[in-house]
C-alpha positions in Angstrom: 106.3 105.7 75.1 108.6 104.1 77.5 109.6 99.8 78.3 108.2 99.0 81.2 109.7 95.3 82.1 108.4 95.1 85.5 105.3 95.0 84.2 105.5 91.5 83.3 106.1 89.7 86.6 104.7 92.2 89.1 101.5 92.9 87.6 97.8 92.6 88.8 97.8 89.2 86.7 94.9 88.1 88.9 92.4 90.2 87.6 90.6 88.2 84.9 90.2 91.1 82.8 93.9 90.7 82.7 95.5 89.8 79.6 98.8 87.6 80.3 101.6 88.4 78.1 104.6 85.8 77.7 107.8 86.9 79.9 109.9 87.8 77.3 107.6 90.6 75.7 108.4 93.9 77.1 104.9 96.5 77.2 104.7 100.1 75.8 103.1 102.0 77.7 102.3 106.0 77.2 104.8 108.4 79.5 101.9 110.0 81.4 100.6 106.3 82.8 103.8 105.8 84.4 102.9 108.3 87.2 100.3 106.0 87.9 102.5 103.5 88.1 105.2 104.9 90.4 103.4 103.8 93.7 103.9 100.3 92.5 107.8 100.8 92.0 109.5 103.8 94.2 110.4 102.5 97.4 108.9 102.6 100.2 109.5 105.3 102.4 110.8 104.0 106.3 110.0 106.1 109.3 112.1 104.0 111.9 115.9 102.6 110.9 115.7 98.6 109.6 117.8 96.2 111.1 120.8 94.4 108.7 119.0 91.2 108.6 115.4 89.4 108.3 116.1 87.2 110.9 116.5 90.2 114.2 112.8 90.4 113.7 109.6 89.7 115.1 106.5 88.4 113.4 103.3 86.9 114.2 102.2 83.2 113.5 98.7 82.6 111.6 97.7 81.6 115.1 98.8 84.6 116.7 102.0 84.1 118.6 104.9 86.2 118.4 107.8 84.9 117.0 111.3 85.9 116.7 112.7 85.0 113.1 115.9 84.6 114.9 114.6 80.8 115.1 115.5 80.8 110.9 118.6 82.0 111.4 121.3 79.7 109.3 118.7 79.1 107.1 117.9 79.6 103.4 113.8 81.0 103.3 111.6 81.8 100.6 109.4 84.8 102.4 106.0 85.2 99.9 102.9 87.5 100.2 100.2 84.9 99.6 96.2 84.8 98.9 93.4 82.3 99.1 91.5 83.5 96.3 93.9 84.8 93.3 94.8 83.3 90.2 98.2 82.4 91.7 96.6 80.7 94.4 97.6 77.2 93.0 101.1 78.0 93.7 100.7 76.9 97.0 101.7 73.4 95.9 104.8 74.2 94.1 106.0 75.8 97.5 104.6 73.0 99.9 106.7 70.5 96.9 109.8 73.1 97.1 109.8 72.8 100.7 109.5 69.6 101.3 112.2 68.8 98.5 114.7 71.1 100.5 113.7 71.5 104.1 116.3 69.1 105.2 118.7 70.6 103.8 117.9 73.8 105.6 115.5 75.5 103.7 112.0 77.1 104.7 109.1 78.4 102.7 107.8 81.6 105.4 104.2 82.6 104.1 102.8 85.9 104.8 98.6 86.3 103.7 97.7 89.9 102.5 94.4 91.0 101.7 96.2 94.1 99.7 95.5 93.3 96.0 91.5 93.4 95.2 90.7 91.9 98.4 91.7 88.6 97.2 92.7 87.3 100.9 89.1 88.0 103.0 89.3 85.4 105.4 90.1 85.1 109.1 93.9 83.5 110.0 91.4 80.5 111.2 89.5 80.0 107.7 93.2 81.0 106.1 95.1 78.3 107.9 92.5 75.7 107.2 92.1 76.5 103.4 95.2 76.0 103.0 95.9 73.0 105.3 93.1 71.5 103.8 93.1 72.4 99.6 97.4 72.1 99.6 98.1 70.3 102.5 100.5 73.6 103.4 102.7 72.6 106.6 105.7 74.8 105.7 105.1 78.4 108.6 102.7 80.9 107.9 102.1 84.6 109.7 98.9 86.5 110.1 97.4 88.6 107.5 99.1 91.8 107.3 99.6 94.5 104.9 102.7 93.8 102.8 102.2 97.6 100.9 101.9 101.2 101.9 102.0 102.9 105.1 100.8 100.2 106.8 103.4 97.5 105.2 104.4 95.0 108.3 108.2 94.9 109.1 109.1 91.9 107.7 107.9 93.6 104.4 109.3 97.0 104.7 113.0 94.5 105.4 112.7 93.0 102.5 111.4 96.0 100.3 114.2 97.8 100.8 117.1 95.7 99.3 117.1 96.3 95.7 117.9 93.9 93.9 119.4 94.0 90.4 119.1 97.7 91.1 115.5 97.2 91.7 113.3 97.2 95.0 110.3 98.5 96.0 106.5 98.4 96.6 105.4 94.7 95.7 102.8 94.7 92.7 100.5 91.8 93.2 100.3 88.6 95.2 103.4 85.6 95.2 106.1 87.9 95.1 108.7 85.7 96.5 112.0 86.7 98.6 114.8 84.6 98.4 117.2 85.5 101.7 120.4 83.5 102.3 121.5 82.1 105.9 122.2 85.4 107.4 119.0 86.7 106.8 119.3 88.7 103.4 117.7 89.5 100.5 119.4 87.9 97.7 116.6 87.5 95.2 113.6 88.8 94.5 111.2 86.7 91.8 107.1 88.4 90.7 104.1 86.8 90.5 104.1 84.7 87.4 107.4 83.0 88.4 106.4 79.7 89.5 108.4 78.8 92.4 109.0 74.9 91.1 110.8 77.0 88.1 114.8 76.4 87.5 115.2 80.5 87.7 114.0 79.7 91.5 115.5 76.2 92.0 119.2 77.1 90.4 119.4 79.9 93.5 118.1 77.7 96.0 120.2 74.6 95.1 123.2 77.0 94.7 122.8 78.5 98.4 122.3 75.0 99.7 125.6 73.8 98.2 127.5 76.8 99.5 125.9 79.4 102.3 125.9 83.0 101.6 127.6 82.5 98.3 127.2 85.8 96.1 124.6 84.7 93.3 123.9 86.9 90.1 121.5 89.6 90.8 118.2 89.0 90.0 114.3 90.4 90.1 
């Protein structure tokens, strides 16, 4: 048997067949289910070179225009994978709070809807946009539903899976992983599921980048 730590943030905590295990307990699993495992953690392969920074690409708004991220440039963003109908779903308030606590101070929650994990994001960008106007009052920027994993992973997501971080990077492994990327558009954190994004793990980083752009933070995953 091996330690598997990423299990415990990046798992498919969702399910409700899933048993949640506190943070701090690492999981023993068998050698042979680690294969199973490796799509979830290798890194993704890229068939066309990645710029230097988030913020030289394009994305498309829930509404469908195309954006250039260059418009977040000198800011501090929290980029998350989200889902209307997962058991993280509440954590839409605790990012509306966290950006409305900072977003004069130059910070930005960018959300990104997947319907990757157990089809927990069905909806239209229409139905999407109101559920979550409506249930969280969500006014920080959301994109349209893309994949965020394999071979069909939008660009934004293949950017910021491939900065590890902590020595770690990689496929994402279940809805509300979050990105933290600095002023100039890089990665610079990288927090799973079950971190809440109200949590001081997340607010220490945020508050520190604020206070001084770009500063180099302890690595993190």
């Amino acid at each position: 048997d091996i330690e598997h730590p990423g299990l415990v943030e990046d798992t498919p905590a969702c399910r409700k067949d899933t048993i949640f295990y506190p943070s701090a307990m690492k999981i023993k699993i068998p050698f042979a289910a680690t294969l199973l495992l490796a799509p979830y953690t290798a890194a993704l392969p890229q068939d066309a070179p990645l710029p230097e920074g988030l913020y030289a690409l394009k994305a498309k708004t829930i509404d469908g225009q195309s954006i250039s991220l260059a418009q977040y440039n000198g800011k501090l963003a929290l980029d998350v994978n989200t889902a209307s109908k997962c058991g993280f779903t509440p954590q839409y308030k605790a990012l509306q709070a966290l950006y409305d606590k900072y977003k004069d101070r130059g910070f930005v929650v960018l959300g990104f809807p997947s319907n990757d994990f157990l089809r927990q994001e069905p909806g239209t960008n229409a139905e999407i946009n109101n559920f979550c106007s409506l249930r969280y009052g969500v006014s920080f920027p959301l994109f349209e539903k893309a994949p965020v994993k394999g071979k069909d992973t939008q660009p934004v997501f293949r950017y910021l899976k491939s900065t590890p971080i902590g020595g770690k990077g990689g496929e994402i492994g279940w809805n509300f992983t979050k990105f933290l990327i600095d002023q100039d558009g890089r990665v610079v954190a990288r927090f799973g599921s079950m971190t809440k994004p109200d949590s001081a793990k997340v607010t220490a980083k945020i508050e520190a980048l604020l206070a001084t752009p770009n500063v180099a933070l302890a690595t993190d995953y």
